[in-house]
Each structure stands twice: as structure tokens, then as C-alpha cells.
C-alpha positions, 0 to 999 in steps of 0.5 A: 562550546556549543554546536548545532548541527542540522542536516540529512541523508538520503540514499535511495536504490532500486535493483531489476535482476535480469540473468542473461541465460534466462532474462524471462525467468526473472524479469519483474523481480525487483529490489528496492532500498532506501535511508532517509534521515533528517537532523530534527522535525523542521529541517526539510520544511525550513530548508527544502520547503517543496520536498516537505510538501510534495516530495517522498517521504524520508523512509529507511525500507528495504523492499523485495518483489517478485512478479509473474503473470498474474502471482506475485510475493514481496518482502517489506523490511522498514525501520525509523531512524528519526525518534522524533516521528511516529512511524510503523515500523515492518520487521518484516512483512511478508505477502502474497498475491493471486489476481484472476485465476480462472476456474471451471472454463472462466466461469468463476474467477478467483482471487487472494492476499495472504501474508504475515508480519510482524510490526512496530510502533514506533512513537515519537519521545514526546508523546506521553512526556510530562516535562513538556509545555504541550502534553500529550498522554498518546499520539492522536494518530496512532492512539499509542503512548509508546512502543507497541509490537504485534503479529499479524497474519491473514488470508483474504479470498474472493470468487466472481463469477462474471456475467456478460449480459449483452454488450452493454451490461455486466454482472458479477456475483461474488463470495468474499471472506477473509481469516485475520490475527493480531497478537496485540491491540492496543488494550494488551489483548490478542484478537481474530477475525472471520468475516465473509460477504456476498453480493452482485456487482453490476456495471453498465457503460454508455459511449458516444463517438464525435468525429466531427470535434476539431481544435488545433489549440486544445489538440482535440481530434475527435471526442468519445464520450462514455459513461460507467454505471456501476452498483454493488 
């Protein structure tokens, strides 16, 4: 006999830890899990069409966060349950964030990303398969024909120096640079990276108040109209 079975599983989870001796301590310190299968390729679009078109992808993650103020790291965990779905695959990753330290009484402003990982392609088993109709030698998204694994660690840092020129325009010089490595390419080589930029930001905004603009159907009580310059 033969049986044709087609379904999914989902299970999706977020957790806040909130201790209640010290409820400040970790209040943006967040963990998130999720299982998504389906059966084959077509399943969702014939059987749950608007959840394939405008839903969240069926994802198996797992997800660690932990924000305060203006820093925050996280752990990335994702692996691919459905063999026929090129997906990248985190085994884990990990990152570092900083946002607007202020240096030098705010004269200068400084940020940063820095992480490490290691990640998985992983290809779908038709890709590079002779024995069917339609023969693809590699995946035309992720230029891969199968599994291809890397480390990966980088470190990006950016200086402003933020300029309030009146009330109307704002310039920002700044000095960018960035330290990255890859363990693997696509052509079996190792591979790194140093790059830096410098430039000025400029921003200009104009804004007018109509108060006198009424509409009861559209809700309208009043307008400000504003316009955003900017040039980098």
C-alpha cells in the first residue's frame, strides 16, 4: 500500500526574563524559539495560500537577546528541517552592538557591530542532481551546488562628530572602518577584509503648520507639512 502524507508543524515561543528582586536588571533580555515544518515545497501555497504569501517564514531558530541603554548582544542559533529549501543555516552567531556613546563632552559620537559565527549553507537536494528534468548545476540564489560551511568574524566602528549649524542645518563628519574574515568562499579560499571611508553628512529640514485644515471624514485636524534634505 501506499500512503501520501503532507502536513506541517509549527511552534513558535518568545520568553522576557524578568526577576522580580531586580525587574530593572533584565528587562529587555528576551528569548525567542521557533519549529517550522512542512511536508513538501507546495504545501502551504495549496492548502494555506495567504500564510505563503504574506505570512512568517517557517523558521527553526532559537534566539537570545539582552538589551540596555544603548548596548546590546544576542545569540542566533537556525538550523533547516525541510531538505528541499536552500536556507543559510547559524551554528551560532553571535553579535555586539553599541549605539551613540558619547566621547569627549558629545563632541564626537561612536558606534560599533562586532560579532562572530559560524554558518551553513544549506542546498536544496535537487540543485545539482542529473537525474531530474529541470537540471540545475547550483542554486541561482545562493551560487552554491551543496553544503558550503564558513567562519565568519568582523568588527565595524564609526565616529561622528555631529555639527548643529543654526536650527535648520546639520552636519556630520564621520570616519568609518570595518575588519572582516571569512574561512571559506565559494571558490574553496579563505578571504579578509580592511576598508575604511570618510565623509560629511548633511541634513537640512523645512516645516510649515496649517491649523487652519479641518476634515471630520479624514480625521484631519490641522497639517504640519515638512521636508528632509539630506546628502552624504
Amino acid at each position: 500500500p501506499f500512503v501520501d502524507f503532507r502536513g506541517r508543524l509549527l511552534f513558535r515561543h518568545m520568553q522576557r526574563l524578568i526577576p522580580d528582586d531586580d525587574a530593572h536588571l533584565y528587562e529587555d533580555f528576551r528569548v525567542q524559539a521557533s519549529v517550522g515544518y512542512t511536508s513538501d515545497r507546495y504545501f502551504l501555497e495549496e492548502y494555506y495560500k495567504r500564510l505563503f504569501d504574506v505570512g512568517m517564514d517557517q523558521e527553526t531558530l532559537a534566539y537570545m537577546i539582552r538589551q540596555k541603554e544603548n548596548w546590546a548582544w544576542s545569540i542566533w542559533a537556525e538550523a533547516n528541517l525541510q531538505p528541499w529549501y536552500t536556507d543559510t543555516q547559524w551554528l551560532p552567531r553571535l553579535d555586539y552592538y553599541r549605539l551613540g556613546d558619547s566621547l569627549l563632552s558629545n563632541w564626537f559620537t561612536y558606534y560599533q557591530h562586532s560579532g562572530i559565527n559560524y554558518a551553513n549553507t544549506h542546498t536544496a537536494v535537487e540543485v545539482n542532481n542529473p537525474y531530474i528534468f529541470a537540471f540545475l548545476p547550483y542554486d541561482p540564489i545562493s551560487n552554491t551546488s551543496g553544503p558550503l560551511e564558513a567562519f565568519r568574524g568582523y568588527s565595524s566602528h564609526e565616529l561622528d562628530m555631529p555639527l548643529n549649524l543654526g536650527n535648520m542645518l546639520r552636519l556630520v563628519p564621520y570616519l568609518q572602518g570595518q575588519v572582516v574574515g571569512w574561512s571559506n568562499q565559494i571558490n574553496g579560499n579563505s578571504l579578509g577584509r580592511v576598508w575604511g571611508a570618510a565623509g560629511v553628512r548633511a541634513e537640512a529640514m523645512a516645516w510649515k503648520v496649517y491649523p487652519w485644515i479641518q476634515s471630520e471624514t479624514l480625521n484631519v485636524h490641522g497639517l504640519n507639512h515638512k521636508i528632509n534634505l539630506e546628502a552624504d
